[in-house]
N, C-alpha and C positions, 0 to 999 in steps of 0.2 A: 556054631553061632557065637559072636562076641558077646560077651558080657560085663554089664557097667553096675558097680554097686556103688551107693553115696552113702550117708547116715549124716545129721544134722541135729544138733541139741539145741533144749529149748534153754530156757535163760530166766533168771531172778534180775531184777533191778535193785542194787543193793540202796543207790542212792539216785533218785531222778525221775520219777514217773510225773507226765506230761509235759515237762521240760523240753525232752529230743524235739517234739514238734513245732516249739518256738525256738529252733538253733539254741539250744546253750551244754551245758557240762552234762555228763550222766560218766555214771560206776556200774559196771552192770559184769554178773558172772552164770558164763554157762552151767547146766547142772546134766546130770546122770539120768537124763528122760531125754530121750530120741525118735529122732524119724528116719525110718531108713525107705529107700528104693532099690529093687533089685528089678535091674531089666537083660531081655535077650535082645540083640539086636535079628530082623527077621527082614529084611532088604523088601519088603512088598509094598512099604509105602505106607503101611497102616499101622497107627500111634491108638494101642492098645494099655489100659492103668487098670490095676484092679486096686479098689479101695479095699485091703480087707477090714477092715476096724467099723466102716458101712455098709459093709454087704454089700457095695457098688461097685458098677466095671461101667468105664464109661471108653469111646471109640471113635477115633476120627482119622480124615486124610494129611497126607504130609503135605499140607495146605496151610497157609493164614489162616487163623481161626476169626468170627466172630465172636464176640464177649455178649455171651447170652444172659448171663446173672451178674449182678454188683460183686459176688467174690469169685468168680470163675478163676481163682488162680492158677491152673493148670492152662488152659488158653492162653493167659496174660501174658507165661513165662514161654511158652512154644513158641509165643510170638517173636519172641526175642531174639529167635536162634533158626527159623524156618529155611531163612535163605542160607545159612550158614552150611545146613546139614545138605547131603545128598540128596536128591531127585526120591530115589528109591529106600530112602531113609523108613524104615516101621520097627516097632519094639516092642514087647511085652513086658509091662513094666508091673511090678508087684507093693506094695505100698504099707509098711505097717510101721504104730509105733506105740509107745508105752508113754505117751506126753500127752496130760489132762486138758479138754479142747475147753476153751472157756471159761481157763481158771486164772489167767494175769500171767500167764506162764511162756507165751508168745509162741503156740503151738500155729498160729495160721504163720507167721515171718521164716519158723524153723520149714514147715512144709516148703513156701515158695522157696527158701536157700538151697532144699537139697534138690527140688525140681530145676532151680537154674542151673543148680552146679553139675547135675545129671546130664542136661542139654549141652551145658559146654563143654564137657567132657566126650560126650559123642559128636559134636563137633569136629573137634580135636583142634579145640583154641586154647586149650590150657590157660585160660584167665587167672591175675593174679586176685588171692583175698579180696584186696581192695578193692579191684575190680569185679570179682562176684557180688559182694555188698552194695555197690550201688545196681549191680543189673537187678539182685533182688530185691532192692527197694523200686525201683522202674516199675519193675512187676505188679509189685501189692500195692503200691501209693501210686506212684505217681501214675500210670497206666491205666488204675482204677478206679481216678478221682477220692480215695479213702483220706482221712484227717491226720496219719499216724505219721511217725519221724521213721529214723535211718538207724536210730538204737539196735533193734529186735535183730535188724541183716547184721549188723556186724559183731553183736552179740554170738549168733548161732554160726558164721562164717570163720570168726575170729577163734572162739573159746576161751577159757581161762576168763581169768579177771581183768578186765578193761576199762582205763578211763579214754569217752571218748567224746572229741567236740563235735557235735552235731551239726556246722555249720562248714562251707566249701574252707580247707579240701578235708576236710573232716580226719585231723589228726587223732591217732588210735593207738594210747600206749599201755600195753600187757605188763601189767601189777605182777610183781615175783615173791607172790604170798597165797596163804591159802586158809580159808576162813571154816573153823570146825564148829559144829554143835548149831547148824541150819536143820530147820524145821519147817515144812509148810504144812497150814493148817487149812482146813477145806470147810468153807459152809456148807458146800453140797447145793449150793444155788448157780446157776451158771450166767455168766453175764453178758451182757450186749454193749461191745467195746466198740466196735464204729458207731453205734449210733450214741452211743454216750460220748466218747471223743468228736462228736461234727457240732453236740451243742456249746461243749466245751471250750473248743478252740475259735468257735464264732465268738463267745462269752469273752474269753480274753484278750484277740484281737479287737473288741468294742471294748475292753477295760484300757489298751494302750492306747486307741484313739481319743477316746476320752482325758489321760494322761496327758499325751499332748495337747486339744486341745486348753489343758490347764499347764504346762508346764512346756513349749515346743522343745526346748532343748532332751527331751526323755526320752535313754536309751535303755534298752531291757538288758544291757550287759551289765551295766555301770552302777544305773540309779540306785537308790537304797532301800530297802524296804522301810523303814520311818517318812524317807523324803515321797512314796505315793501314800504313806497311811495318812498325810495332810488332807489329800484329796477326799481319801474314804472317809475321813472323819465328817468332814463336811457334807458329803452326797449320798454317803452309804448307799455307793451304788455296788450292784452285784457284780456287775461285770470290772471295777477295779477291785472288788475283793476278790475273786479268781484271779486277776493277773497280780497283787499280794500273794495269793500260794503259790505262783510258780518265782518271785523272788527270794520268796521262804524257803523252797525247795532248792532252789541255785545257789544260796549261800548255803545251806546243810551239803548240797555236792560238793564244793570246793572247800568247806571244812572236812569233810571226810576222804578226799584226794589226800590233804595237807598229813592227815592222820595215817591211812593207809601207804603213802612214801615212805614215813618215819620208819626210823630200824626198831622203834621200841612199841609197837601198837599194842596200846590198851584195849581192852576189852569191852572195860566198863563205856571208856569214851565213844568207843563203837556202837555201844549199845544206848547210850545218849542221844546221839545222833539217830539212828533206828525210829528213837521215838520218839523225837522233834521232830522228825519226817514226817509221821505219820499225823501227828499234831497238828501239821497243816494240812497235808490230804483231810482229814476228818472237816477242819473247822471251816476251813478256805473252802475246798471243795464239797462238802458235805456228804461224800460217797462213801461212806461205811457204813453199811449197816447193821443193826441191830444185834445181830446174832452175832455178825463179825466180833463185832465190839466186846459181844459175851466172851467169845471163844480168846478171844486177846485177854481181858482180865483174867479169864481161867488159866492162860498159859502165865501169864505171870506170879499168878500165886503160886505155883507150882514149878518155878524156877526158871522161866524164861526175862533173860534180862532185858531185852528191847523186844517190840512188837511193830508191826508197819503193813498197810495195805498194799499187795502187788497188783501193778495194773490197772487199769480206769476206775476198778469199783461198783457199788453196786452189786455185789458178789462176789464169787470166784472165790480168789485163796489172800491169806497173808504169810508174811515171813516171821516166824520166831527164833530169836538168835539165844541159845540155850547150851552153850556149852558146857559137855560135861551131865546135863539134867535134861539130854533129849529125848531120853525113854518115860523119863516120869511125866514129860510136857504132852509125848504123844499120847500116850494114856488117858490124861485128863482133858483134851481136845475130843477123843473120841465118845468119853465118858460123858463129854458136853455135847452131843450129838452133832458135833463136825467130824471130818475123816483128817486124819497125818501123818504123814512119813518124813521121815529123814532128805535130805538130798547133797550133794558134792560137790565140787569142782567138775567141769568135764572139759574135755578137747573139744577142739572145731569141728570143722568140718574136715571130713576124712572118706576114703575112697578103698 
């Protein structure tokens, strides 16, 4: 029997979270946590997954599937490739990974990338990168009506360090650098990232309408953040204070591009950046909590130079950028009753 193996890495946001879903700039770098799938090809017709990490085997025909749940991603992405495959097309596919579900880490985008790139690969369409990336955004978004952008696919397709424009034809250029003394620290709370991202981006598409109707000429590339804090000042509405954090967050992207090209990248200034990031997540979005918030002062007194939430928030994990002082930082995260490890650079996707 033929056999097809994938593996697929989850991904840190160094600079950009909520951003990708209103087209604009993100930084983002795979890390050393994976999802791999190992399949037999068995010609019966029947598309067999065994979840080990759930205990679940789930089974169906080499058919068009119906999307029976709001995340069936395993459906979404067969859908993509049905007609493609053989009549008699069936496989045994095996499914495990060491990537925390839940935690800002983008373990559901990494699943969907290595299930498309498994189908395209038994196909035998050989798709390029680029073109994986948007099949696995098709997949998880757009197929399944979800809130989220195109970062996460080409984060885990891509690997390495990537700046990428989230808007057509979504230019994607790989950084030739590598950033040491990453930390992620764990509340040990898990979070609910669609349903946190559908109020979110309803909130800031009503902050740009509002924008306009106060200013028509307001583009979300261009405008300033001063020239909408006019608006907020006056209305203090919530919904243009979310759409202030995501032009907070778009100018810290494109200062941290500016910095990350340079041939002399400081450390400190990275780490500035980190936590002017997060400054607006916190303030603009209000999604840290509590405990996060502990475990971030803790990691700072204890040597970590910038701190920043990954992910929608509301739980899950943050990044601490601690080089050189990663073991005294994990220590004291743990000691604070959060979980942390270390993490790296990692490749793409790989076969």
């Amino acid at each position: 029997m033929k056999e097809l193996s994938v593996s697929s890495p989850g991904r840190i946001c160094l600079f950009g979270e909520d951003v990708d879903y209103m087209r604009l700039e993100v930084i983002t770098m795979a890390i050393n946590q994976r999802i791999e799938i190992k399949g037999k090809v068995t010609n019966d017709g029947i598309i067999r997954i065994n979840l080990r990490d759930y205990n679940k085997k789930i089974k169906f025909s080499n058919q068009k599937q119906k999307i029976k749940t709001k995340r069936d991603y395993i459906a979404s992405a067969f859908n993509l490739y049905y007609e493609e495959l053989p009549s008699n097309f069936g496989v045994k596919m095996n499914v495990s990974s060491n990537l925390p579900i839940g935690k800002g880490l983008s373990s559901s985008s990494a699943f969907v990338s290595a299930l498309v790139a498994f189908f395209d690969r038994a196909a035998g369409l050989d798709s390029s990168n680029h073109e994986l990336a948007r099949k696995a955004y098709q997949a998880e978004v757009v197929n399944m009506g979800e809130p989220g952008g195109i970062m996460d696919h080409f984060a885990s397709i891509m690997g390495g360090i990537i700046y990428l424009e989230c808007s057509e034809p979504y230019k994607c250029e790989i950084l030739d650098l590598d950033l040491k003394g990453l930390v992620i620290g764990d509340t040990l709370k898990r979070k609910e990232t669609v349903e946190t991202l559908i109020v979110r981006k309803r909130e800031i598409e009503s902050g740009i309408s509002e924008m306009i109707n106060y200013d028509d000429s307001f583009n979300i590339m261009t405008y300033t953040l001063n020239e909408v804090k006019e608006l907020y000042n006056k209305k203090k509405s919530v919904n243009v204070k979310r759409l202030l954090g995501i032009l907070g967050i778009r100018d810290v992207v494109r200062e941290g591009y500016a910095i990350l090209k340079s041939k002399d990248i400081n450390k400190r200034k990275i780490a500035n950046l980190i936590n002017k990031h997060h400054k607006f997540q916190s303030e603009y979005f209000e999604n840290v909590t509590e405990k996060m918030q502990e475990l971030i002062d803790i990691s700072k007194k204890n040597g970590a130079l910038g701190c920043k939430l990954l992910g929608s928030g509301n739980g899950g994990s943050f990044l601490a950028f601690a080089p050189g002082r990663e073991d005294e930082v994990i220590k004291a995260i743990q000691a604070g009753g959060g979980g942390a490890y270390k993490v790296r650079k990692d490749k793409g996707l790989s076969f």
